[in-house]
C-alpha positions in Angstrom: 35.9 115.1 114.7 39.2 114.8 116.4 40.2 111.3 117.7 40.1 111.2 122.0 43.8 112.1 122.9 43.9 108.8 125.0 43.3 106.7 122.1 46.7 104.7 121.3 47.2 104.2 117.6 46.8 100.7 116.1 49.7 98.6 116.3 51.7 98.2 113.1 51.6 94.5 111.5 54.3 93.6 109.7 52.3 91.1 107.6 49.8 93.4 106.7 52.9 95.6 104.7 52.6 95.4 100.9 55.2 92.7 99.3 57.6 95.0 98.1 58.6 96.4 101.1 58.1 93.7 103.6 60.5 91.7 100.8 63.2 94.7 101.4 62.9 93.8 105.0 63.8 90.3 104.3 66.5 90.9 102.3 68.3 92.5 105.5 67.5 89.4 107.5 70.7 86.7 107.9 69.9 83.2 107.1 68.8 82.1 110.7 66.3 84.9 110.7 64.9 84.3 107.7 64.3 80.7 108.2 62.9 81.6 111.2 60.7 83.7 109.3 59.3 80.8 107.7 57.4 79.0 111.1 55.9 82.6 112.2 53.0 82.6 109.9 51.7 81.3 106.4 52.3 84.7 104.8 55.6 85.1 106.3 56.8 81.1 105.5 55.4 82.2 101.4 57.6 85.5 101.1 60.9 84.1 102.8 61.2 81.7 100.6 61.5 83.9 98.0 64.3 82.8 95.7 66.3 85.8 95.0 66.4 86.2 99.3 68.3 83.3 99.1 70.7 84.4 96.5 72.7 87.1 98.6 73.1 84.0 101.4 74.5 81.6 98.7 77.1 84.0 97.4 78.3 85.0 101.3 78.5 81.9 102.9 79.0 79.3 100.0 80.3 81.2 97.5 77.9 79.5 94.5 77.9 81.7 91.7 75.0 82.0 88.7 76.8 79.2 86.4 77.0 76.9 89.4 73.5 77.2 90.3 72.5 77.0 86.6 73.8 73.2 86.3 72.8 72.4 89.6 68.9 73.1 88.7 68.1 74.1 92.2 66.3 77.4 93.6 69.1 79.4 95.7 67.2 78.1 99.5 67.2 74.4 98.2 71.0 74.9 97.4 71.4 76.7 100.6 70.0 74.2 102.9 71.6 71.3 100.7 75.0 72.8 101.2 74.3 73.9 104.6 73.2 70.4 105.7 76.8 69.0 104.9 79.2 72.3 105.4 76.9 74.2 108.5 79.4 74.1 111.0 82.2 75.2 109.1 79.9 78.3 107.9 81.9 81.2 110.1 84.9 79.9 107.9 83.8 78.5 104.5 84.0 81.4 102.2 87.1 82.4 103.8 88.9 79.5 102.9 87.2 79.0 99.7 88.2 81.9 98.5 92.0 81.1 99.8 91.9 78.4 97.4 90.1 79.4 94.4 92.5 82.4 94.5 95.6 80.6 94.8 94.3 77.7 92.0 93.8 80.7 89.9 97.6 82.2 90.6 99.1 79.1 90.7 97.6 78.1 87.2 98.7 80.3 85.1 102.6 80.4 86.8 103.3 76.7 88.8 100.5 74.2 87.1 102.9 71.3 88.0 102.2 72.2 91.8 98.3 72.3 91.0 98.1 68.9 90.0 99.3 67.3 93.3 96.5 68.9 95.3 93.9 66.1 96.3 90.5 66.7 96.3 88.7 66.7 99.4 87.9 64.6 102.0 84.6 63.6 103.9 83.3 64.8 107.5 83.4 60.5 108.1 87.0 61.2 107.4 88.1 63.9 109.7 85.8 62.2 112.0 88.4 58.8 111.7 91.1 60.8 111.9 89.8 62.7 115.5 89.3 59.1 116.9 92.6 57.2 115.7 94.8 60.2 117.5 92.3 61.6 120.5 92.1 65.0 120.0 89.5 67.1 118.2 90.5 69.3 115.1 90.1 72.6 114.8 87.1 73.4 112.4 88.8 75.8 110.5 91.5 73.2 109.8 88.5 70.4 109.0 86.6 73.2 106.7 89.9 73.7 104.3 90.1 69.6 104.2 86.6 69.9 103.1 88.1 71.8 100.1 91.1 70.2 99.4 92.9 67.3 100.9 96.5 69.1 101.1 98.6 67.8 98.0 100.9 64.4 97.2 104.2 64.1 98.6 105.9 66.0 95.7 108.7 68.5 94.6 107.6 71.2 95.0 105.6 72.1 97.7 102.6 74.0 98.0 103.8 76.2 101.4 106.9 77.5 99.8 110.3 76.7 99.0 114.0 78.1 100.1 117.3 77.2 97.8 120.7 78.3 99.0 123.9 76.6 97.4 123.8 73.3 99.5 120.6 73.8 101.1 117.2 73.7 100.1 113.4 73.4 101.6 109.8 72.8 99.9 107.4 72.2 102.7 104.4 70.3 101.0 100.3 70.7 102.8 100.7 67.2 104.2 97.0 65.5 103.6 94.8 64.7 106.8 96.1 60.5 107.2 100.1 61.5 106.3 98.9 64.0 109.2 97.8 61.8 111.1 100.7 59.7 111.2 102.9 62.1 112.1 100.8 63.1 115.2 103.1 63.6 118.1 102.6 62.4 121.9 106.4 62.5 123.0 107.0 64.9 125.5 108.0 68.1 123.7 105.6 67.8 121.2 102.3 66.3 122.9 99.3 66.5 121.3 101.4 68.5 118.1 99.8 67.8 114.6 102.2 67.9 111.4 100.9 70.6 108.8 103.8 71.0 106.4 106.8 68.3 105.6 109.6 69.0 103.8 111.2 65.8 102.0 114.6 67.1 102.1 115.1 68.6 105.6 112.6 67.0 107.2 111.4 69.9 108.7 107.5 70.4 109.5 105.4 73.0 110.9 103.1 71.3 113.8 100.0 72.7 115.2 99.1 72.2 118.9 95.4 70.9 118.9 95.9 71.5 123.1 97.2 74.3 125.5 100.4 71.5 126.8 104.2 72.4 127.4 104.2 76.4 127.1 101.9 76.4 123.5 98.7 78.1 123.1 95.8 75.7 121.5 96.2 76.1 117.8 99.1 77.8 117.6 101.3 76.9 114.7 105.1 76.9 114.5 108.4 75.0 113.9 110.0 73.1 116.3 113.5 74.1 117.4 115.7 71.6 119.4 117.5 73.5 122.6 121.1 72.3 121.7 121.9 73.6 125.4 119.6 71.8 127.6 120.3 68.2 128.4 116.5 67.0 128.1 116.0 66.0 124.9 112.2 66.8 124.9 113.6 70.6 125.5 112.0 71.8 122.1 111.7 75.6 121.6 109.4 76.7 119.4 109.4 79.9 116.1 105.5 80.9 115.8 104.0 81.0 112.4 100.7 81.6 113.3 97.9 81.7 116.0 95.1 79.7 114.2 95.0 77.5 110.8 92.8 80.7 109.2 95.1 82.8 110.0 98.3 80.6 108.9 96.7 79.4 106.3 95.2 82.9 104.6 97.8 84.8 105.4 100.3 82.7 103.4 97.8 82.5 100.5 97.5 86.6 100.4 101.2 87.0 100.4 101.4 84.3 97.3 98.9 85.7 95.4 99.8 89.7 95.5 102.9 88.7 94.3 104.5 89.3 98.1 106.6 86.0 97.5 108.4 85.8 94.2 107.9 83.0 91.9 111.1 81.0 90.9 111.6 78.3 88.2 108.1 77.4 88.9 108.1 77.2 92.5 106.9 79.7 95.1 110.1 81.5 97.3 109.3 82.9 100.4 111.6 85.6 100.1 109.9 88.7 101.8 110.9 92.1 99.9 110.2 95.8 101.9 109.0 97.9 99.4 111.1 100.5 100.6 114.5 98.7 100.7 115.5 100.2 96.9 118.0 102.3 96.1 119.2 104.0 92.6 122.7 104.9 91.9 122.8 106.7 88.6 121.1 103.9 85.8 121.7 100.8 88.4 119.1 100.1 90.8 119.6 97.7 93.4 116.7 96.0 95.6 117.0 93.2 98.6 114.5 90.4 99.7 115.1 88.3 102.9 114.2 85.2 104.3 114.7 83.7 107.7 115.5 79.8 108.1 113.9 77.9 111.0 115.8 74.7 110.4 119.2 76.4 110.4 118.8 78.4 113.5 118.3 77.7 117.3 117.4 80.2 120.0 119.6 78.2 122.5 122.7 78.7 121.6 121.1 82.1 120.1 122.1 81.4 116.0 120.0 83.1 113.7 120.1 82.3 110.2 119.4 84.6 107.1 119.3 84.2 103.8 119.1 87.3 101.0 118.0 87.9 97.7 119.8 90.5 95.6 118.6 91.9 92.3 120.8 94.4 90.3 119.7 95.6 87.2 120.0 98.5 85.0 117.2 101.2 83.4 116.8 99.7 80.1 117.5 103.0 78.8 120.4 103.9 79.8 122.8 104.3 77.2 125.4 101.7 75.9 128.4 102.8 77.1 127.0 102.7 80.4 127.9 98.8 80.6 129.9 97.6 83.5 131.3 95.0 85.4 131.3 94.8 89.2 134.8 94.1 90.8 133.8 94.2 94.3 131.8 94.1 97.6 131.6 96.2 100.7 129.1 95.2 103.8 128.4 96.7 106.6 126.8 94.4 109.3 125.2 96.1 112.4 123.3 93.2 115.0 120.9 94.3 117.7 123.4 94.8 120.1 125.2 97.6 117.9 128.2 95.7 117.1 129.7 96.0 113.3 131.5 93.8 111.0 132.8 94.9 108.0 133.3 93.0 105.2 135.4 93.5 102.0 135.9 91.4 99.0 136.1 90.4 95.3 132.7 90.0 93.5 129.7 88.3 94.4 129.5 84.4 95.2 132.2 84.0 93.4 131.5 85.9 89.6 131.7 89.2 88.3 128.8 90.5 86.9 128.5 92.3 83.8 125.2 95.0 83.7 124.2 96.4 80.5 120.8 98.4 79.7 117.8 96.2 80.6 119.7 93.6 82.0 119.5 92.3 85.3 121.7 90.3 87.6 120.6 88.7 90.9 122.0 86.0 93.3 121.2 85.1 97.3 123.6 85.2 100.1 123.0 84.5 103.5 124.4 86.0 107.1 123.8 84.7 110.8 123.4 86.9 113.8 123.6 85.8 118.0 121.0 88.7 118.5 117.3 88.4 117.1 117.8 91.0 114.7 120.6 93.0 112.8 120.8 94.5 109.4 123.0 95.1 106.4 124.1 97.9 104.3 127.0 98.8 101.8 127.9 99.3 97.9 129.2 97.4 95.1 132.3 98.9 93.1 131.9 98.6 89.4 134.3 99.9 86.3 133.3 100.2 83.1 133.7 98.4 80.4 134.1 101.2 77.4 136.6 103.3 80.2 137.9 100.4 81.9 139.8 102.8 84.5 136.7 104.4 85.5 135.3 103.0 89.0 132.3 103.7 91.0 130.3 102.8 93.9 126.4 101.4 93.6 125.3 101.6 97.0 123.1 98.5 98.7 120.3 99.7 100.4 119.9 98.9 104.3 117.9 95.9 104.7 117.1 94.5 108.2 116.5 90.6 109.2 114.2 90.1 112.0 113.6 86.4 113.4 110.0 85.4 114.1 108.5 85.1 117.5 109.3 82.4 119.3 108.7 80.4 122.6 111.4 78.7 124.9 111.1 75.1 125.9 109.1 75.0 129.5 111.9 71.5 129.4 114.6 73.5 129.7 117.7 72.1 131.3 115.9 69.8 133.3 116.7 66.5 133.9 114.2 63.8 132.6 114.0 60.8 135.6 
């Protein structure tokens, strides 16, 4: 006998579902549903705590693999709740960073272990909670969450956020820790409220982070300060932008380490940038270009924008002997934003004549300035070689442009301080 058409069909418990599937529903259920899972009924409180639930939230969020749990001798929701009990703010940005870390431990391992062993380990939340009340402002809990993980590194040589060399220059910023910080926390007037992140032993130079929206910077935003050597208030400080958030700065400096993006140099990282496409091949000699822009050698007012260049020459390893040659001379080409040119002609390179030979290779940094925010360079070497000394030919350069970094200028500007 057919069922009345007005009859409603029974409503659909989700309790009374066998346990297989109700535990595939589960598993689809972030952590705050699932614990929330655990007040609605007996039933419900018995299958969300089902270990291997807890598992996929302990990998996301805290990144604890099998060996970890193994000598803790925990079930995955006990080492879920204990770790969320001391890290659950910081849970939006935890794995992120850890990651950051545990990939640039691994890099930095196996090519600069000198620079591993000045990172401290990390600090408590009684700690960044000291540090918020000695300088009055809060800190941002992505920068708190990568203290959690590791304290920044000793004042050492060399520094974790890069290094620069030129001939009577040179840069290693160290990861300052959170009291050397601290103490460097700025109230003057152009820099209020600016937090040191990087310090550089040699230069002095730092890059700050504003922990408030004062004098022109957006909260969080990170960059190096820039004295305007044209406005007569001293506090006129402009301002190159190296990143909106800590996250960002922070990550996005670790990526470019760790896929190589900044060469490694006699043991410490370069940030030389190199465009992938800035390569060119003349014959067996292939020449490539890397650039670098310097913050503490430029200004925006007067406009003075300082580059630095990495060159690498070398020839196809099998290229035959009597291909060897020695380079005699230089030709550039130097275009800025505005479309003016200066050409420039000369004997070798920073003063030596190189001799390529299969396999080998040859490299050497220059640096240029431009009064516009951009320009690029182009040109060719002229070699001879060495088994028909009067044969000569041109290797040409690649065009490689040089772009400064946003920046801000001083809201101090050439006023007057009363």
């Amino acid at each position: 006998m057919a069922a009345p058409l007005d009859m409603e069909p029974a409503a659909l418990s989700l309790e009374l579902l066998p346990t297989d599937p109700l535990l595939l529903i589960l598993s689809f259920l972030d952590y705050r549903d699932l614990m929330s899972c655990c007040y609605l009924s007996r039933r419900l409180n018995q299958l969300s705590s089902h270990d291997p639930l807890w598992k996929r939230h302990c990998k996301k969020y805290w990144l604890i693999s099998d060996a970890e749990k193994s000598q803790r001798n925990q079930s995955w929701k006990a080492i879920f709740i204990s770790t969320y009990s001391d890290l659950g703010r910081y849970i939006q940005y935890y794995a992120t960073l850890k990651k950051a870390w545990d990939d640039l431990e691994k890099y930095l391992g196996q090519r600069c272990p000198r620079m591993i062993g000045s990172l401290k380990e990390s600090v408590r939340e009684e700690d960044l909670d000291a540090v918020e009340a000695q300088i009055g402002c809060k800190l941002p809990d992505d920068y708190r969450c990568s203290f959690r993980i590791h304290n920044g590194q000793k004042l050492v040589v060399p520094g974790l956020m890069g290094s620069m060399a030129l001939s009577n220059h040179y840069r290693s910023e160290d990861l300052l820790d959170i009291d050397t910080a601290a103490g460097g926390f700025q109230q003057r007037l152009g820099l209020k409220q600016c937090l040191p992140l990087t310090f550089c032993i040699h230069t002095g130079l730092s890059q700050y982070m504003a922990l408030e929206s004062v004098e022109g910077r957006n909260k969080y935003e990170i960059f190096y300060q820039c004295p305007d050597q044209m406005a007569r208030n001293p506090s006129a400080i402009d301002m190159f932008i190296t990143g909106t958030s800590y996250l960002e700065w922070f990550t996005s400096y670790v990526n470019k380490v760790v896929t190589g993006g900044y060469p490694i140099i006699r043991d410490q990282i370069f940030r030389y940038v190199h465009d992938k496409e800035c390569v060119a091949t003349t014959g067996d000699i292939t020449v490539s270009v890397s650039t670098s822009f310097l913050p503490e050698l430029s200004s925006v007012h007067p406009p003075h924008y300082f580059f630095t260049y990495r060159i690498r020459i070398e020839m196809s390893k099998d290229a035959l002997p009597e291909k060897a040659c020695q380079l005699d001379s230089r030709y550039w080409r130097i275009t800025n934003a505005k479309g003016d040119v200066e050409e420039v002609q000369g004997p070798g390179v920073v003063g030596e004549f190189p001799i390529i030979s299969p396999g080998r290779v040859y490299e050497y940094t220059s640096c240029t300035t431009f009064s516009t925010t951009s320009g690029y360079m182009e040109g060719y070497y002229t070699f001879h070689c060495l088994y028909y000394k009067d044969k000569f030919f041109n290797v040409t350069i690649p065009r490689f442009h040089m772009v400064c970094p946003t920046f801000k200028v001083s809201t101090a500007r050439m006023v007057i301080p009363i």
